[in-house]
PQR file with spaces between the fields and no chain letter, atoms N, CA, C, O and H, PARSE charges and radii, in Angstrom:
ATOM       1  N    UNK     1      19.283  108.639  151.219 -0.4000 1.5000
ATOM       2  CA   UNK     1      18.798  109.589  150.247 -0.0000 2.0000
ATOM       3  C    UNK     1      18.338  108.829  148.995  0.5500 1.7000
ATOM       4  O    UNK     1      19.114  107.990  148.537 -0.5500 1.4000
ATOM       5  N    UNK     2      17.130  109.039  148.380 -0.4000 1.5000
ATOM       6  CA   UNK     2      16.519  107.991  147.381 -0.0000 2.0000
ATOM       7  C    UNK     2      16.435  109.141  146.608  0.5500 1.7000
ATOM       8  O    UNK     2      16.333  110.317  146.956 -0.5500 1.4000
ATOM       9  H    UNK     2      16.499  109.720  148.752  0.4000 1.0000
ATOM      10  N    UNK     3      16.516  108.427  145.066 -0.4000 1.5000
ATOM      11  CA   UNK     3      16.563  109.405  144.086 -0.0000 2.0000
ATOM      12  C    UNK     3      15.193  109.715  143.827  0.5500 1.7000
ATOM      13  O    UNK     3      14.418  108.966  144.422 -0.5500 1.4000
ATOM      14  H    UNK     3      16.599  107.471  144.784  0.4000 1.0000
ATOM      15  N    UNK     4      14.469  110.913  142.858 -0.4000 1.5000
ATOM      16  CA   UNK     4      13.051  111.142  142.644 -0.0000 2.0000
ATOM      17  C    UNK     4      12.643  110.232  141.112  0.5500 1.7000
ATOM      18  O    UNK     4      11.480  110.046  140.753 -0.5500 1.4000
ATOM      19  H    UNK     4      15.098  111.521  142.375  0.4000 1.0000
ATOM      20  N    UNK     5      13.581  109.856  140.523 -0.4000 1.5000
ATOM      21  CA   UNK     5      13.246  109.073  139.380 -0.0000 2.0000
ATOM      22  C    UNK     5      14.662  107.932  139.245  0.5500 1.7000
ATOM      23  O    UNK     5      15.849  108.000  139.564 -0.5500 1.4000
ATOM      24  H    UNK     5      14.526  110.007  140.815  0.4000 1.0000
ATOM      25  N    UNK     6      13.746  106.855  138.567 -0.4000 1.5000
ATOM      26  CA   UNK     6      15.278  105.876  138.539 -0.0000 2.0000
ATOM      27  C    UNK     6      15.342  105.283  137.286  0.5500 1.7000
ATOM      28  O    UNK     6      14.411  104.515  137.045 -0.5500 1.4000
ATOM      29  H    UNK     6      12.782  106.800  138.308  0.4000 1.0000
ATOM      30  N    UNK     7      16.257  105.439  136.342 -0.4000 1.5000
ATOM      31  CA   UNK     7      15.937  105.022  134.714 -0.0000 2.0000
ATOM      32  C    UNK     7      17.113  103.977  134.381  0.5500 1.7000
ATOM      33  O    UNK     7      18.330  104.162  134.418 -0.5500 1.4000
ATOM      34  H    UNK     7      17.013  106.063  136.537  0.4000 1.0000
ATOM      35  N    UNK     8      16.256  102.621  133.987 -0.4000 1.5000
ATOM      36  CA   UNK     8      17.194  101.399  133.710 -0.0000 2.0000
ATOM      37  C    UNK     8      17.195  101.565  131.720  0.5500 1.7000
ATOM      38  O    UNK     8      16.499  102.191  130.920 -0.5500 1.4000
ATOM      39  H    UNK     8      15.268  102.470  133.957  0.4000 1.0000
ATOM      40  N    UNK     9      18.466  100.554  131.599 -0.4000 1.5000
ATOM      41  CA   UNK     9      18.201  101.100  130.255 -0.0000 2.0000
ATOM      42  C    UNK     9      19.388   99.843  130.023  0.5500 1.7000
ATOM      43  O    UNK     9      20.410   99.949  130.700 -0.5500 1.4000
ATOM      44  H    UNK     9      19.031  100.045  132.249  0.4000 1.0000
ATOM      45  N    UNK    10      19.234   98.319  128.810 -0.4000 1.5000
ATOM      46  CA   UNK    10      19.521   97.511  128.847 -0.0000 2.0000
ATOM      47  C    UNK    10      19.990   97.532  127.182  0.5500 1.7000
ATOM      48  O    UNK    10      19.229   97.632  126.220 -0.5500 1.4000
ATOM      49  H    UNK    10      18.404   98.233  128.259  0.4000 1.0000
ATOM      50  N    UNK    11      21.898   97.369  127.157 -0.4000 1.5000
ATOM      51  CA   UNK    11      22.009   98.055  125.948 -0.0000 2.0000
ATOM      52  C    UNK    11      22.477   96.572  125.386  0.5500 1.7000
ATOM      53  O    UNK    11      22.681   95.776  126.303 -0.5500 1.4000
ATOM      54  H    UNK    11      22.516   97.288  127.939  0.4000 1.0000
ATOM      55  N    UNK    12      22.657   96.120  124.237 -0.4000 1.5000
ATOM      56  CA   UNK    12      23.183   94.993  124.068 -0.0000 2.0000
ATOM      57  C    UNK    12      24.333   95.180  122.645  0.5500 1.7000
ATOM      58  O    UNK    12      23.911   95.829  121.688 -0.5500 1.4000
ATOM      59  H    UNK    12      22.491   96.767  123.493  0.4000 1.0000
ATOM      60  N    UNK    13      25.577   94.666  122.586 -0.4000 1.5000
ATOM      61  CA   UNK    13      26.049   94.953  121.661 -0.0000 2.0000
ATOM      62  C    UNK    13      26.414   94.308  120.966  0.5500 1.7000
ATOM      63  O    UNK    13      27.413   93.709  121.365 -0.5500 1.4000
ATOM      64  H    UNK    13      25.920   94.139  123.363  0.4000 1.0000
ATOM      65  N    UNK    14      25.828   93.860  119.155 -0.4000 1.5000
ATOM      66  CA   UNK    14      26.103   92.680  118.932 -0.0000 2.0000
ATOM      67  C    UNK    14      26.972   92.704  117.568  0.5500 1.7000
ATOM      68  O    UNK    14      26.907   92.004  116.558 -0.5500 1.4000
ATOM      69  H    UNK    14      25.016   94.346  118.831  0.4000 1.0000
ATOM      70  N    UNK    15      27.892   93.890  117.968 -0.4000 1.5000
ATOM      71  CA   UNK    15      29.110   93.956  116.918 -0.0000 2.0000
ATOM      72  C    UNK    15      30.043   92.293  116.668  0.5500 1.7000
ATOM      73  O    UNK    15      30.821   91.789  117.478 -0.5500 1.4000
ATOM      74  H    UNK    15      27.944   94.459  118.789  0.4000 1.0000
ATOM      75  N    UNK    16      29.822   91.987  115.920 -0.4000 1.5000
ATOM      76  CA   UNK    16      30.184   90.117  116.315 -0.0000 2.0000
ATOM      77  C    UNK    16      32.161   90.297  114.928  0.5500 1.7000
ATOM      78  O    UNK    16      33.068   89.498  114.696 -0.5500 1.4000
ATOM      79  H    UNK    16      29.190   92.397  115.262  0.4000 1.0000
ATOM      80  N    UNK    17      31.909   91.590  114.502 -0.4000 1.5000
ATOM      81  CA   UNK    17      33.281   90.917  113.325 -0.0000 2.0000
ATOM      82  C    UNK    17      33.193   92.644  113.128  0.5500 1.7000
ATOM      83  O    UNK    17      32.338   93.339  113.676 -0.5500 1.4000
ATOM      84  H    UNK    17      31.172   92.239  114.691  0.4000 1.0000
ATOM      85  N    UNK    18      34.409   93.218  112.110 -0.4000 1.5000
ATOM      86  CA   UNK    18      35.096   94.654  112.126 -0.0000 2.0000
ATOM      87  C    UNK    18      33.804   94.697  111.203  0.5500 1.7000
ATOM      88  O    UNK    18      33.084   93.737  110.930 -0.5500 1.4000
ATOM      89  H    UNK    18      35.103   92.653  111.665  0.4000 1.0000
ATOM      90  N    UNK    19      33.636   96.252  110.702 -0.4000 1.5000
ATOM      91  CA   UNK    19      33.088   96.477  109.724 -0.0000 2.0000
ATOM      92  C    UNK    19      33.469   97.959  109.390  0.5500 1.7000
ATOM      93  O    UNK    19      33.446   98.882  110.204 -0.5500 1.4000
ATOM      94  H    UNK    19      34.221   97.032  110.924  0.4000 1.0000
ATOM      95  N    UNK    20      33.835   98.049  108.025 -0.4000 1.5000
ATOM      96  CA   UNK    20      33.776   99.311  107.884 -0.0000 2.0000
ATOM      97  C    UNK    20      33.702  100.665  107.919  0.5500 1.7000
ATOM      98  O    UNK    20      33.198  101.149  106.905 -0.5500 1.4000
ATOM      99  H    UNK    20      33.854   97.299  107.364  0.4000 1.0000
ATOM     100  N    UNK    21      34.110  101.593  108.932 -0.4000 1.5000
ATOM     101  CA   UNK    21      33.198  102.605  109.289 -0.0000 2.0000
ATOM     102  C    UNK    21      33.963  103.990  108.286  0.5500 1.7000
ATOM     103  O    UNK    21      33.349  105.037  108.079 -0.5500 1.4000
ATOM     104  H    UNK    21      34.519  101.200  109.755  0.4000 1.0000
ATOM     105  N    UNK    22      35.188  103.763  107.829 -0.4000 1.5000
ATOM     106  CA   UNK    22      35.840  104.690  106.755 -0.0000 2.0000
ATOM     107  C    UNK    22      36.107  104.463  105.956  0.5500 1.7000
ATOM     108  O    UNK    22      36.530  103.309  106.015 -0.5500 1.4000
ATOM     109  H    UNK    22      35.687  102.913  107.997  0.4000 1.0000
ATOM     110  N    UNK    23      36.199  104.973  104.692 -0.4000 1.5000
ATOM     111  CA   UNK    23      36.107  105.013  103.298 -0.0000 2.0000
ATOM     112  C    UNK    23      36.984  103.823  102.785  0.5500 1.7000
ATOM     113  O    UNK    23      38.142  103.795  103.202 -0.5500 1.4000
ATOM     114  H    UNK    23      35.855  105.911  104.644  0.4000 1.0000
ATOM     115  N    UNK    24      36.688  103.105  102.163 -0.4000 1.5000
ATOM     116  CA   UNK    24      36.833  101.786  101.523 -0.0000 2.0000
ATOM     117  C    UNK    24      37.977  101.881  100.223  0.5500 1.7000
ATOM     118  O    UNK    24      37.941  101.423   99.081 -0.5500 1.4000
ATOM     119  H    UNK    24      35.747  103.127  101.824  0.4000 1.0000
ATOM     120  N    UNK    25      38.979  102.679  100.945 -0.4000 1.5000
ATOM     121  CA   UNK    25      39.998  102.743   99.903 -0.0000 2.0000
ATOM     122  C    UNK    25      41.174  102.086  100.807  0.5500 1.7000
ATOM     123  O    UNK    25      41.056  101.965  102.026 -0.5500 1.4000
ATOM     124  H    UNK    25      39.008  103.051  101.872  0.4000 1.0000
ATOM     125  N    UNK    26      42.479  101.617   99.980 -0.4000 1.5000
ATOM     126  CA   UNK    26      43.862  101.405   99.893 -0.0000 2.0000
ATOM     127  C    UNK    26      44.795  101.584   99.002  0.5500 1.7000
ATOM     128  O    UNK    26      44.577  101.569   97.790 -0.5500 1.4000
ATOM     129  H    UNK    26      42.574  101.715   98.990  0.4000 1.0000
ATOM     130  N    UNK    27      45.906  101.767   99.526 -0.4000 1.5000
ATOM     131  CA   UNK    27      47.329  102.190   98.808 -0.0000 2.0000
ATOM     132  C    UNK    27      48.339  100.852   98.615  0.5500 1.7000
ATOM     133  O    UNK    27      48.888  100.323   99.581 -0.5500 1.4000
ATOM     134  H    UNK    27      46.083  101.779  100.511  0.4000 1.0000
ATOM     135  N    UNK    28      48.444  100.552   97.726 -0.4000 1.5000
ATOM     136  CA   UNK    28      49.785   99.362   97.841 -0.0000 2.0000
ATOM     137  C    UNK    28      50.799   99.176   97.294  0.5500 1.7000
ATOM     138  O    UNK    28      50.575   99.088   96.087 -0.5500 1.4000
ATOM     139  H    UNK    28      47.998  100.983   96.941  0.4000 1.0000
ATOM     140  N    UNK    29      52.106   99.034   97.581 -0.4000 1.5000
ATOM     141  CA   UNK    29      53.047   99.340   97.428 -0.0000 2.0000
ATOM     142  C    UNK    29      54.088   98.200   97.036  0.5500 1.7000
ATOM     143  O    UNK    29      54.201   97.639   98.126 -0.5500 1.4000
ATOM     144  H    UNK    29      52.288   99.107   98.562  0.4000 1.0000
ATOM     145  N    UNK    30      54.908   97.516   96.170 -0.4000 1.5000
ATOM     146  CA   UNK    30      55.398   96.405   96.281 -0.0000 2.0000
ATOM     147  C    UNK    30      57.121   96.531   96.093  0.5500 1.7000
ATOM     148  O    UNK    30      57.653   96.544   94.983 -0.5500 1.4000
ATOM     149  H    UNK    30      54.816   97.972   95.285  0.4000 1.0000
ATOM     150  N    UNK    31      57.738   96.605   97.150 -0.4000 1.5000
ATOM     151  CA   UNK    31      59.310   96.651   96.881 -0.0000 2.0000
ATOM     152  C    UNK    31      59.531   95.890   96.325  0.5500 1.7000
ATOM     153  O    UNK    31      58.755   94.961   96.549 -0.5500 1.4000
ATOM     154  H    UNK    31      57.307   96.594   98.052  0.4000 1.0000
ATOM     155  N    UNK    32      60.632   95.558   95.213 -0.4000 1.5000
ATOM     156  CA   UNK    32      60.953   95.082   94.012 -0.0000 2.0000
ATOM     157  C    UNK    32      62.554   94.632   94.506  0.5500 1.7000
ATOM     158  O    UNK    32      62.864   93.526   94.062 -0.5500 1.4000
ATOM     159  H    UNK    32      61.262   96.313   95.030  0.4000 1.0000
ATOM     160  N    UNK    33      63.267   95.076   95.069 -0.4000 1.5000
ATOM     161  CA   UNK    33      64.326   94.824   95.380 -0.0000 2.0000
ATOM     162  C    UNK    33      64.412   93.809   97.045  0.5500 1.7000
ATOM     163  O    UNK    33      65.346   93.033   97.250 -0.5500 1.4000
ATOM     164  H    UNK    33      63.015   95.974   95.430  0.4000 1.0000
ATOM     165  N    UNK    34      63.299   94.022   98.042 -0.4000 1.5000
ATOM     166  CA   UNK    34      63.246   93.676   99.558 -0.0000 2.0000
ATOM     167  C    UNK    34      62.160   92.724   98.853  0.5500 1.7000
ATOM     168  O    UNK    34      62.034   91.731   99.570 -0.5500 1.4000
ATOM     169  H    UNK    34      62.540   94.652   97.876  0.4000 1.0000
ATOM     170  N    UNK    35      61.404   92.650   97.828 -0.4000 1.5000
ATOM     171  CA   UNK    35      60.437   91.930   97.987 -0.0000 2.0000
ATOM     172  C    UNK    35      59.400   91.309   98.429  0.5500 1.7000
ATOM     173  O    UNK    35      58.931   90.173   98.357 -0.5500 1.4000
ATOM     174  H    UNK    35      61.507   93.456   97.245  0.4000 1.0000
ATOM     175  N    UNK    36      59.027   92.740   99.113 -0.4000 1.5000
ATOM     176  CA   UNK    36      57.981   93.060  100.467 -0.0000 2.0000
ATOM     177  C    UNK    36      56.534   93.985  100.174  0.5500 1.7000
ATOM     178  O    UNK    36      56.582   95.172   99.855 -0.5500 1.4000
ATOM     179  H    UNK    36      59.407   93.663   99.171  0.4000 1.0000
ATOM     180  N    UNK    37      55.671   93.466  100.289 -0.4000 1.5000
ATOM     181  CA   UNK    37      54.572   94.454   99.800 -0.0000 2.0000
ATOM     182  C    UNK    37      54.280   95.617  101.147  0.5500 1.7000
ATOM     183  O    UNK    37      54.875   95.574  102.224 -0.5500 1.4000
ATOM     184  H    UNK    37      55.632   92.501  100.549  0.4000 1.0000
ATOM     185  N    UNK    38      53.603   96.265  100.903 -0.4000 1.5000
ATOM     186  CA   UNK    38      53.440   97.459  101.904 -0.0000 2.0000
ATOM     187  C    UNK    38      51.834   98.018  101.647  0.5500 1.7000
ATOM     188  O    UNK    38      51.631   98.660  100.616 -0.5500 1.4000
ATOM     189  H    UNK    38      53.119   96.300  100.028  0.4000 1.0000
ATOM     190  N    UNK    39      51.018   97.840  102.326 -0.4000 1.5000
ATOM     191  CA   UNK    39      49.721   98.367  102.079 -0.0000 2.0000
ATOM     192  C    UNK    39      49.023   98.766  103.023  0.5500 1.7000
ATOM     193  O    UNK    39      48.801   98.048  103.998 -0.5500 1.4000
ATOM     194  H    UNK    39      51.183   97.319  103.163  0.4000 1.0000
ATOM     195  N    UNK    40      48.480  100.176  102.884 -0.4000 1.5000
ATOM     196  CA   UNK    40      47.986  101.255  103.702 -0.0000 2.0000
ATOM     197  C    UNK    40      46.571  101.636  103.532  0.5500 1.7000
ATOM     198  O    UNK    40      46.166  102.168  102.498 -0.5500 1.4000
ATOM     199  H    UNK    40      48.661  100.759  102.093  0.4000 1.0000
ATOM     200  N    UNK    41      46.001  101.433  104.298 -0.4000 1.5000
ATOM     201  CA   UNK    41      44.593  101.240  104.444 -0.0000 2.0000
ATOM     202  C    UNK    41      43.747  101.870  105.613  0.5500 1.7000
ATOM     203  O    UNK    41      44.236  101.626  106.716 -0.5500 1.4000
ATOM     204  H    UNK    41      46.330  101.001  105.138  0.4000 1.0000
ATOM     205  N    UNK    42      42.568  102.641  105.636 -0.4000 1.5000
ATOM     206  CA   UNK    42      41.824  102.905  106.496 -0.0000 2.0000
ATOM     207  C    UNK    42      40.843  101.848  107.272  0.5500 1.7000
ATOM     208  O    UNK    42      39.681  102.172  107.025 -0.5500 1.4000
ATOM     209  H    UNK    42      42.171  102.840  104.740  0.4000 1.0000
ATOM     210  N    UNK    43      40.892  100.829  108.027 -0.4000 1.5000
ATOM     211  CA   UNK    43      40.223   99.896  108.907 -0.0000 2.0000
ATOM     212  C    UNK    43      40.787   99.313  110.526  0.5500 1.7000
ATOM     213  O    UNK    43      41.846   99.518  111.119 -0.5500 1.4000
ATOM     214  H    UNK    43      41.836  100.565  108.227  0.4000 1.0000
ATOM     215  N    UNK    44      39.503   98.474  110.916 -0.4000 1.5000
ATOM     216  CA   UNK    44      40.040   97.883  111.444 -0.0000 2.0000
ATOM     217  C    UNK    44      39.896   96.255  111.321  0.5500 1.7000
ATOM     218  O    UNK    44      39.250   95.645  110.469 -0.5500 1.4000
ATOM     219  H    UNK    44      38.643   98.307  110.433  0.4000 1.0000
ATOM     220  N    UNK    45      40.554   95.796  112.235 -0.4000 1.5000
ATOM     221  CA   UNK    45      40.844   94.005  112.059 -0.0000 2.0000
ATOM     222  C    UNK    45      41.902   94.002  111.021  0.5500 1.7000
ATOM     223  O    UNK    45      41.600   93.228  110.113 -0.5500 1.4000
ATOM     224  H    UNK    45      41.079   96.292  112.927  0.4000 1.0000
ATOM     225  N    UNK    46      43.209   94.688  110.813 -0.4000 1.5000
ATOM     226  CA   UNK    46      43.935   94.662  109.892 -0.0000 2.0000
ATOM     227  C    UNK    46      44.821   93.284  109.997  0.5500 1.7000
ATOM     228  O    UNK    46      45.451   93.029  108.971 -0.5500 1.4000
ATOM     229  H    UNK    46      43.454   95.317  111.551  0.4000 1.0000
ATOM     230  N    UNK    47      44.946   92.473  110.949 -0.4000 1.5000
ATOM     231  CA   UNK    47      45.671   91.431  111.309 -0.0000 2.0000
ATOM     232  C    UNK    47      44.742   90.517  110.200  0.5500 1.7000
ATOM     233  O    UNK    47      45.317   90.418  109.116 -0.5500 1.4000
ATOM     234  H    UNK    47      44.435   92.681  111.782  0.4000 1.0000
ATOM     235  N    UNK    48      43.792   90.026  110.248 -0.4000 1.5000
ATOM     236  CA   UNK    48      42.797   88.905  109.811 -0.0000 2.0000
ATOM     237  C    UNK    48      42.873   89.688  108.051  0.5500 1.7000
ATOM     238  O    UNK    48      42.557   88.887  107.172 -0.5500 1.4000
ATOM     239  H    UNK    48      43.326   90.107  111.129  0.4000 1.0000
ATOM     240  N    UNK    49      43.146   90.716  107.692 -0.4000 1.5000
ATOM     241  CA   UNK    49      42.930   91.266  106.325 -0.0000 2.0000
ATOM     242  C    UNK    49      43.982   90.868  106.222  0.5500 1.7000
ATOM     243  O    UNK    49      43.908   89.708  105.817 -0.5500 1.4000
ATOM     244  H    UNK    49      43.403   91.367  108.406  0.4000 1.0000
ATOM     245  N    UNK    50      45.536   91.339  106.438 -0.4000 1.5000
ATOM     246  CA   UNK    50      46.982   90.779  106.183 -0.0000 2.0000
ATOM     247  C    UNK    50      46.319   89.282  105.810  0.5500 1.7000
ATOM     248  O    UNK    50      45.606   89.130  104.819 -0.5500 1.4000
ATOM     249  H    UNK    50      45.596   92.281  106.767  0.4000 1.0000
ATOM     250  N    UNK    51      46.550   88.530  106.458 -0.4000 1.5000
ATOM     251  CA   UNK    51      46.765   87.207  106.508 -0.0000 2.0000
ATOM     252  C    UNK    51      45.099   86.770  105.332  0.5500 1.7000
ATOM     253  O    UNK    51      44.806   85.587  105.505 -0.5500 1.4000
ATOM     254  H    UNK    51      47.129   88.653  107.264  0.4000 1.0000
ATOM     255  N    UNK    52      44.476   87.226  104.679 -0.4000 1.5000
ATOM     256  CA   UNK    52      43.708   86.577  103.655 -0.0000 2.0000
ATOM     257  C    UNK    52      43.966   87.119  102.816  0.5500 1.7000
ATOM     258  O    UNK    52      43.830   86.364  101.853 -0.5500 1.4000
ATOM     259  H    UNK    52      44.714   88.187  104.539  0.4000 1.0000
ATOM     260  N    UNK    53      44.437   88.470  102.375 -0.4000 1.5000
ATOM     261  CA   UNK    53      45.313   88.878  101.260 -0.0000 2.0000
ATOM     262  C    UNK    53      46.564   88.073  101.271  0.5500 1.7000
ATOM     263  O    UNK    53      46.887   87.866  100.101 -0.5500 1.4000
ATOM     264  H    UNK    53      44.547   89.083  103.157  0.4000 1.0000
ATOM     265  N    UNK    54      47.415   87.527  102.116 -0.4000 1.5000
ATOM     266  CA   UNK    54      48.597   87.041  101.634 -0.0000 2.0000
ATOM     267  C    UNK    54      48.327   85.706  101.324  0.5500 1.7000
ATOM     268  O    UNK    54      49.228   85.060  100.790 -0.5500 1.4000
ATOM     269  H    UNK    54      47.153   87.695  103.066  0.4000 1.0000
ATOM     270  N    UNK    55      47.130   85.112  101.585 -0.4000 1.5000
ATOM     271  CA   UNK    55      46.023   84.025  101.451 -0.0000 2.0000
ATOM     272  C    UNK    55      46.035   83.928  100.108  0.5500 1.7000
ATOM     273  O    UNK    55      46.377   82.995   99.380 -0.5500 1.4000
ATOM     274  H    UNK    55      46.398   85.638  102.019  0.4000 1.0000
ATOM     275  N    UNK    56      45.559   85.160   99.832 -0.4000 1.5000
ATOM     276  CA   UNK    56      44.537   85.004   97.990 -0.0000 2.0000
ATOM     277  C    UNK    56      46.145   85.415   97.258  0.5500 1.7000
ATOM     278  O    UNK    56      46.193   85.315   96.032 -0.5500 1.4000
ATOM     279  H    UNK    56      45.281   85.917  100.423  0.4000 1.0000
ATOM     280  N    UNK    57      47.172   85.774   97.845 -0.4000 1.5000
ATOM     281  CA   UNK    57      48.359   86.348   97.071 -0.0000 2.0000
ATOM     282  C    UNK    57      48.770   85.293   96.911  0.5500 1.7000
ATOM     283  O    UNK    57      48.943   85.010   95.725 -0.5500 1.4000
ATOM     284  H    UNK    57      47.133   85.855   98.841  0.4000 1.0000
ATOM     285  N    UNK    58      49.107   84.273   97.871 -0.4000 1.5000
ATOM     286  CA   UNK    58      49.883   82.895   97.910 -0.0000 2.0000
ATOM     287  C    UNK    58      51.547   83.687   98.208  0.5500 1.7000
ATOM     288  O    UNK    58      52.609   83.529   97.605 -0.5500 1.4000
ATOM     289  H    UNK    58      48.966   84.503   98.834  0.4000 1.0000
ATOM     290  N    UNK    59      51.217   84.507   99.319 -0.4000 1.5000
ATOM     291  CA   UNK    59      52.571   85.056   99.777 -0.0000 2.0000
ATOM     292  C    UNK    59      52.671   84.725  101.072  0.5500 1.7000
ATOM     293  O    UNK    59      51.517   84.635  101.491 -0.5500 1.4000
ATOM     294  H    UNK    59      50.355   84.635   99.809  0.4000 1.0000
ATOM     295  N    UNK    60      53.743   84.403  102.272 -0.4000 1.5000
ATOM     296  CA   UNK    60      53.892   84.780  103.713 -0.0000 2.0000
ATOM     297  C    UNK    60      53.627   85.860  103.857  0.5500 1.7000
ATOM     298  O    UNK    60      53.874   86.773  103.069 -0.5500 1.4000
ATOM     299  H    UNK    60      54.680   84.475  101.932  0.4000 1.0000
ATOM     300  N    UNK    61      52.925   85.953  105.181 -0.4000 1.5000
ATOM     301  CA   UNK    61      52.655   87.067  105.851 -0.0000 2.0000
ATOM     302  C    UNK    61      53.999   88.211  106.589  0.5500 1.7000
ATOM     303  O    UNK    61      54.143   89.329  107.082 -0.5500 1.4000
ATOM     304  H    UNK    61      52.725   85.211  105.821  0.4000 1.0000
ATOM     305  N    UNK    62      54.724   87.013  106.232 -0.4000 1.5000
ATOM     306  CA   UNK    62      56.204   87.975  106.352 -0.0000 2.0000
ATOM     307  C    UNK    62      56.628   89.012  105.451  0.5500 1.7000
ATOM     308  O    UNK    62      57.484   89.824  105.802 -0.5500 1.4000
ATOM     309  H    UNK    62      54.606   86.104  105.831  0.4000 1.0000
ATOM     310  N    UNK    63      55.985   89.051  104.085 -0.4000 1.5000
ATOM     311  CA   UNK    63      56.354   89.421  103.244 -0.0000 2.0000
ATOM     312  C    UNK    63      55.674   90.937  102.833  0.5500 1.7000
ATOM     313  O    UNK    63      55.655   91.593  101.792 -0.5500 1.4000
ATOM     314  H    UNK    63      55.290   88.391  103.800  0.4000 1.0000
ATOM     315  N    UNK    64      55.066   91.163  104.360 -0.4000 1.5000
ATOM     316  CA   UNK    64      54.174   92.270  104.537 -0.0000 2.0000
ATOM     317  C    UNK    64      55.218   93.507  105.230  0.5500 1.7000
ATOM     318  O    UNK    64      56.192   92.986  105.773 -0.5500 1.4000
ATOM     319  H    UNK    64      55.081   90.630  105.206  0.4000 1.0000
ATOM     320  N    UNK    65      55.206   94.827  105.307 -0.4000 1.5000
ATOM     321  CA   UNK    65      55.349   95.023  105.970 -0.0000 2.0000
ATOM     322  C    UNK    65      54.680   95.580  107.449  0.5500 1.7000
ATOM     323  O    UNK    65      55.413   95.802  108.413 -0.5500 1.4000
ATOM     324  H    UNK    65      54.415   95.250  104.866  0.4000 1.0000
Protein backbone atom coordinates (compact mmCIF):
# COMPACT_ATOMS: atom_id res chain seq x y z
CA UNK A 1 0.00 0.00 0.00
CA UNK A 2 1.87 3.35 -1.12
CA UNK A 3 0.87 6.49 0.30
CA UNK A 4 -0.79 9.36 -2.25
CA UNK A 5 1.67 12.06 -0.97
CA UNK A 6 5.01 11.71 0.98
CA UNK A 7 6.34 14.87 2.99
CA UNK A 8 10.10 14.94 4.26
CA UNK A 9 10.85 17.67 6.49
CA UNK A 10 14.62 18.08 7.97
CA UNK A 11 14.52 19.82 11.41
CA UNK A 12 17.82 20.77 12.98
CA UNK A 13 18.24 21.85 16.54
CA UNK A 14 20.83 24.10 17.46
CA UNK A 15 19.91 24.90 21.10
CA UNK A 16 23.82 24.64 22.03
CA UNK A 17 23.49 26.25 26.09
CA UNK A 18 19.99 27.01 28.51
CA UNK A 19 18.41 30.18 27.72
CA UNK A 20 15.85 31.88 29.28
CA UNK A 21 12.39 31.15 28.46
CA UNK A 22 10.71 32.65 32.02
CA UNK A 23 10.83 35.74 33.62
CA UNK A 24 14.27 36.76 34.72
CA UNK A 25 13.61 37.10 38.33
CA UNK A 26 15.06 35.46 41.79
CA UNK A 27 14.53 35.18 45.45
CA UNK A 28 17.53 34.82 47.87
CA UNK A 29 17.70 33.92 51.03
CA UNK A 30 20.83 33.76 53.41
CA UNK A 31 20.63 31.71 56.79
CA UNK A 32 22.59 33.53 59.29
CA UNK A 33 22.78 30.94 61.85
CA UNK A 34 23.38 27.42 59.16
CA UNK A 35 25.21 29.78 57.05
CA UNK A 36 23.71 28.58 53.92
CA UNK A 37 22.30 30.67 51.15
CA UNK A 38 19.03 29.49 49.53
CA UNK A 39 17.99 30.87 46.11
CA UNK A 40 14.88 30.35 44.11
CA UNK A 41 14.69 31.00 40.70
CA UNK A 42 12.70 30.37 37.49
CA UNK A 43 15.34 28.49 34.86
CA UNK A 44 17.02 26.03 33.56
CA UNK A 45 20.82 24.77 33.77
CA UNK A 46 20.53 25.61 37.50
CA UNK A 47 23.62 23.31 38.30
CA UNK A 48 26.22 25.55 36.04
CA UNK A 49 24.31 28.92 37.68
CA UNK A 50 24.93 27.42 41.43
CA UNK A 51 28.43 26.85 40.83
CA UNK A 52 29.31 30.59 39.07
CA UNK A 53 27.37 32.39 41.64
CA UNK A 54 29.25 30.58 44.38
CA UNK A 55 32.18 31.45 41.85
CA UNK A 56 31.59 35.29 41.89
CA UNK A 57 30.49 34.77 45.86
CA UNK A 58 33.86 33.06 46.68
CA UNK A 59 31.57 30.52 48.60
CA UNK A 60 31.40 26.38 48.28
CA UNK A 61 28.83 25.13 46.49
CA UNK A 62 27.98 23.38 49.63
CA UNK A 63 26.93 26.31 51.08
CA UNK A 64 23.88 26.27 48.79
CA UNK A 65 21.01 24.77 49.53
Amino acid sequence: MAADHTVRIKVVDNRTETCFLEPRAAIAHYETQAARFEIRLGCQGVHDLRDNLAASLGVPTSDYL
